[in-house]
VOPAGU-2260 file (C-alpha; in pm, 1 decimal, decimal comma):
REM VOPAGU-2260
SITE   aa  ch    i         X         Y         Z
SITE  UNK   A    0    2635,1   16230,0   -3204,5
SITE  UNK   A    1    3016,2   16245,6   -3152,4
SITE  UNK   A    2    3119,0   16394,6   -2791,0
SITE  UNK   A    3    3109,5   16771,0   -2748,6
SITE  UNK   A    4    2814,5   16769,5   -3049,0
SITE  UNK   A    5    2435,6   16900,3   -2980,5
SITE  UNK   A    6    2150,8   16816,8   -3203,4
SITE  UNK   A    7    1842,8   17042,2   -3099,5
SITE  UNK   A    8    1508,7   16901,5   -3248,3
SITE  UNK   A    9    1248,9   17153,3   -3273,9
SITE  UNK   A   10     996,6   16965,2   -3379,7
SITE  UNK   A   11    1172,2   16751,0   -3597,0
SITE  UNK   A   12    1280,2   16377,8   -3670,9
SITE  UNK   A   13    1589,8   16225,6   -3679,9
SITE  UNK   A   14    1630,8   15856,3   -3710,3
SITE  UNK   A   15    1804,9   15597,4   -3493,1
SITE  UNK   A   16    2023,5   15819,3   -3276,2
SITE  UNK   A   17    2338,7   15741,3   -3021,6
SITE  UNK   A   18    2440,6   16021,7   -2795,2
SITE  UNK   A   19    2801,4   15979,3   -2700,0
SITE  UNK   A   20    2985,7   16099,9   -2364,6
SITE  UNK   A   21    2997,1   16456,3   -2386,6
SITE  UNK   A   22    2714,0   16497,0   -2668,5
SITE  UNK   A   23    2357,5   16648,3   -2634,1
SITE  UNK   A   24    2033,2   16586,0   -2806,0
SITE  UNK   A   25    1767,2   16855,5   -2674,0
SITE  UNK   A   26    1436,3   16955,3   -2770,4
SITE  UNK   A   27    1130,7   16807,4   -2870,5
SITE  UNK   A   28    1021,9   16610,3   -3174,1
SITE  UNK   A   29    1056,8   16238,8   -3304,6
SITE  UNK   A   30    1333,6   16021,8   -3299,4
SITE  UNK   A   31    1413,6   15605,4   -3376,1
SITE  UNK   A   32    1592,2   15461,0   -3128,9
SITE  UNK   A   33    1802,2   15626,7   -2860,1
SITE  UNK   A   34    2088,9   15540,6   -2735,7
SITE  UNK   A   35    2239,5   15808,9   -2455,5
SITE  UNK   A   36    2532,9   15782,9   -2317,7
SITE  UNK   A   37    2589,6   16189,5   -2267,3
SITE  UNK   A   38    2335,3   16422,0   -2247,7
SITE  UNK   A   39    1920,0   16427,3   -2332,8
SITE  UNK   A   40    1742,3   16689,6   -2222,6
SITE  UNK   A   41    1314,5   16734,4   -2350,0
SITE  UNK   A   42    1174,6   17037,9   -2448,1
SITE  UNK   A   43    1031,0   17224,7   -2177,4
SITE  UNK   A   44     652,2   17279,4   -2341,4
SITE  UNK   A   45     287,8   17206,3   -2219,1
SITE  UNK   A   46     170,6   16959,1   -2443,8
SITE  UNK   A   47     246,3   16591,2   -2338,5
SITE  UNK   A   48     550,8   16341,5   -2475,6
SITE  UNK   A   49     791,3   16654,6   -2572,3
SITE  UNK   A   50    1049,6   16398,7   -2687,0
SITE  UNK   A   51     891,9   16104,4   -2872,9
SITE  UNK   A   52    1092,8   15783,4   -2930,8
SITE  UNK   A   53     940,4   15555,4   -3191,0
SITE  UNK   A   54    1167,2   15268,4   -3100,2
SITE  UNK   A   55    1378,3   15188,2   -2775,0
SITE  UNK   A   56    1549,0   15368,8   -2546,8
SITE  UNK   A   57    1872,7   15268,8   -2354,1
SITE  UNK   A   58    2031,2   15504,7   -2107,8
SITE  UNK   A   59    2423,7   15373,2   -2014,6
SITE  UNK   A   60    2597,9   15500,1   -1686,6
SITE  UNK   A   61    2741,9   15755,4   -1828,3
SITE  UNK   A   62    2401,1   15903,3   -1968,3
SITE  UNK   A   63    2163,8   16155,1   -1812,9
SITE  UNK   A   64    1812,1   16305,2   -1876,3
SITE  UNK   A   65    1751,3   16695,4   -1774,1
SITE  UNK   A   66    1463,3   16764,3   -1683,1
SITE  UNK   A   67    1312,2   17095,8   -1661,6
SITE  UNK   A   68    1015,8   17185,8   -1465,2
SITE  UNK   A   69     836,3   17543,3   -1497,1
SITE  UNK   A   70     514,0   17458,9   -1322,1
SITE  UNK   A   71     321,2   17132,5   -1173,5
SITE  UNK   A   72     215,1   17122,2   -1543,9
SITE  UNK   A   73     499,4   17252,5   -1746,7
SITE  UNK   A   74     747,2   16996,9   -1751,3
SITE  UNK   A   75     974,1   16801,6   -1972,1
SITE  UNK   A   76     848,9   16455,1   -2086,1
SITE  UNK   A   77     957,5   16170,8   -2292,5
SITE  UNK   A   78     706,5   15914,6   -2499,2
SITE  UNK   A   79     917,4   15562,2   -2574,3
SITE  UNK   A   80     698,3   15345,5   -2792,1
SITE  UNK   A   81     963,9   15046,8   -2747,8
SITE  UNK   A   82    1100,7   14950,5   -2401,0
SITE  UNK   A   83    1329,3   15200,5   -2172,4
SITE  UNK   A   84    1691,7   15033,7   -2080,2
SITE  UNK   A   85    1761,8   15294,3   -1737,4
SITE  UNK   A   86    2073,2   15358,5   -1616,2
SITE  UNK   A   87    2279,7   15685,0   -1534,2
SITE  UNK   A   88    2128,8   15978,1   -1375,0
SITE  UNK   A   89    1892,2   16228,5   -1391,9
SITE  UNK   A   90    1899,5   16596,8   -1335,6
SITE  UNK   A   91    1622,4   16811,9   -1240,0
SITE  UNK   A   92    1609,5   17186,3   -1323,3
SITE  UNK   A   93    1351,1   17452,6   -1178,4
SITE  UNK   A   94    1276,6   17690,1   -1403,1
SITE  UNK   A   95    1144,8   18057,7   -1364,2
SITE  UNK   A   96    1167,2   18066,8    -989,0
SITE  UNK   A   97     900,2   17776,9    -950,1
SITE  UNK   A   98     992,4   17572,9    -607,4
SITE  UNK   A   99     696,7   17281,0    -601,6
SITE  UNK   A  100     539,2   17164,6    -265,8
SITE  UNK   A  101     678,3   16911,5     -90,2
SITE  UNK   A  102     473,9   16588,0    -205,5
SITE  UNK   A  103     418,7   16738,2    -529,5
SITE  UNK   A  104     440,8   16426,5    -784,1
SITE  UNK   A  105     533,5   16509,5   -1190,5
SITE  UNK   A  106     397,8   16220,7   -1348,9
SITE  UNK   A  107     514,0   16024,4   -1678,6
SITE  UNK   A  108     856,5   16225,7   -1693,8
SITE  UNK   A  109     855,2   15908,2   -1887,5
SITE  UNK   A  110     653,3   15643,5   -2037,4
SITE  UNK   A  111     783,0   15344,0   -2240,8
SITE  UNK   A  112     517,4   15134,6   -2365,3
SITE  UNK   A  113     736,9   14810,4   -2395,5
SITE  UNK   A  114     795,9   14829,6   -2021,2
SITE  UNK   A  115    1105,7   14938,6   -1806,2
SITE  UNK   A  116    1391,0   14746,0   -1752,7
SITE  UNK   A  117    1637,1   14906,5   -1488,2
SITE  UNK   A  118    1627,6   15207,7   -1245,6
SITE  UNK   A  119    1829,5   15544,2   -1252,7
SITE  UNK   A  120    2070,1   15622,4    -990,2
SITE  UNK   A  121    1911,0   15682,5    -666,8
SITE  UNK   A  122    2083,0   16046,1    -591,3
SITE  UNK   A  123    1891,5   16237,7    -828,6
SITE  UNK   A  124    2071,2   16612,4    -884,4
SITE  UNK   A  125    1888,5   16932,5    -843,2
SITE  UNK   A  126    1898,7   17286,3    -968,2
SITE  UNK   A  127    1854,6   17425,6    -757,7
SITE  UNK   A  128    1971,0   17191,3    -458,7
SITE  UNK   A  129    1761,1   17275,7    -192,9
SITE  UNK   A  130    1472,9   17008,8    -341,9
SITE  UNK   A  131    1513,4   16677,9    -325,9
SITE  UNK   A  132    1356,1   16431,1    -549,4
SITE  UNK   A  133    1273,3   16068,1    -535,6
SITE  UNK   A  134    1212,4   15850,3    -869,9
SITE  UNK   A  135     868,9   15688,7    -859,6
SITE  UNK   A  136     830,7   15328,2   -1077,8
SITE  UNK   A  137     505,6   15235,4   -1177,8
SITE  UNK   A  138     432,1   14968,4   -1430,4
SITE  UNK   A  139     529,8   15149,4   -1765,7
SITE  UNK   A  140     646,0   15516,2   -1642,8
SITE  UNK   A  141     920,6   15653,4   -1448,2
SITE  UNK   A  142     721,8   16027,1   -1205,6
SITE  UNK   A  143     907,6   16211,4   -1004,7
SITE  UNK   A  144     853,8   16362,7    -678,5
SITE  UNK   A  145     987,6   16598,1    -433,1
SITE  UNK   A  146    1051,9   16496,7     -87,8
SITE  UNK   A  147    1229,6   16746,0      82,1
């Protein structure tokens, strides 16, 4: 995807995929590989693994994730059935007024079943900014919770 382009799946598949700076892939469905180095953000629907990868996934610097949360169970996920390269940041977006507890852990934002390799940048960016997230590592999957 060349920069300033947006693919939205909706449900559907693309094959291997490279999001350049300045691109977005959003929505949920099935893709090969991913390679981000602009913009991924998962649909924002209740049913687990909103964005499936049926490959790898590498994030660069450059890239970010959005995530969108509605509800402690509404929440933007991604399945990677290869291994998850991390890097860049991720974004966090509150949606429909929600404001979780402090404590309140979102578990599997993702989950790469070849293992993760890499962290995100530590300074993870909220909308709104009056929550503040940590990212929480564990074995295969990448949660997130609020701290503040």
């Amino acid at each position: 995807m060349k920069s300033g382009g947006q693919a939205a799946l909706r449900g559907g598949s693309l094959n291997q995929v490279t999001v350049d700076e300045g691109g977005n892939l959003v929505g949920s469905g099935t893709v090969g590989n991913l390679t981000n180095n602009g913009h991924v953000c998962p649909d924002l629907v209740t049913v687990p693994w909103n964005l499936q990868v049926n490959g790898n996934f590498t994030q660069s610097a450059m890239g970010n994730i959005n995530v969108d949360i509605a509800s402690a169970s509404t929440y933007g996920q991604m399945q990677i059935n290869g291994a998850a390269n991390l890097s860049g940041d991720i974004f966090v977006s509150l949606q429909n007024g929600y404001t979780p507890a402090v404590g309140q852990l979102f578990p599997n934002i993702i989950t790469a079943n070849g293992g993760l390799i890499g962290t995100f940048n530590p300074n993870i960016i909220s909308y709104p900014p009056n929550v503040t997230w940590q990212a929480v590592y564990t074995g295969n999957s990448v949660s997130l919770q609020v701290v503040n």
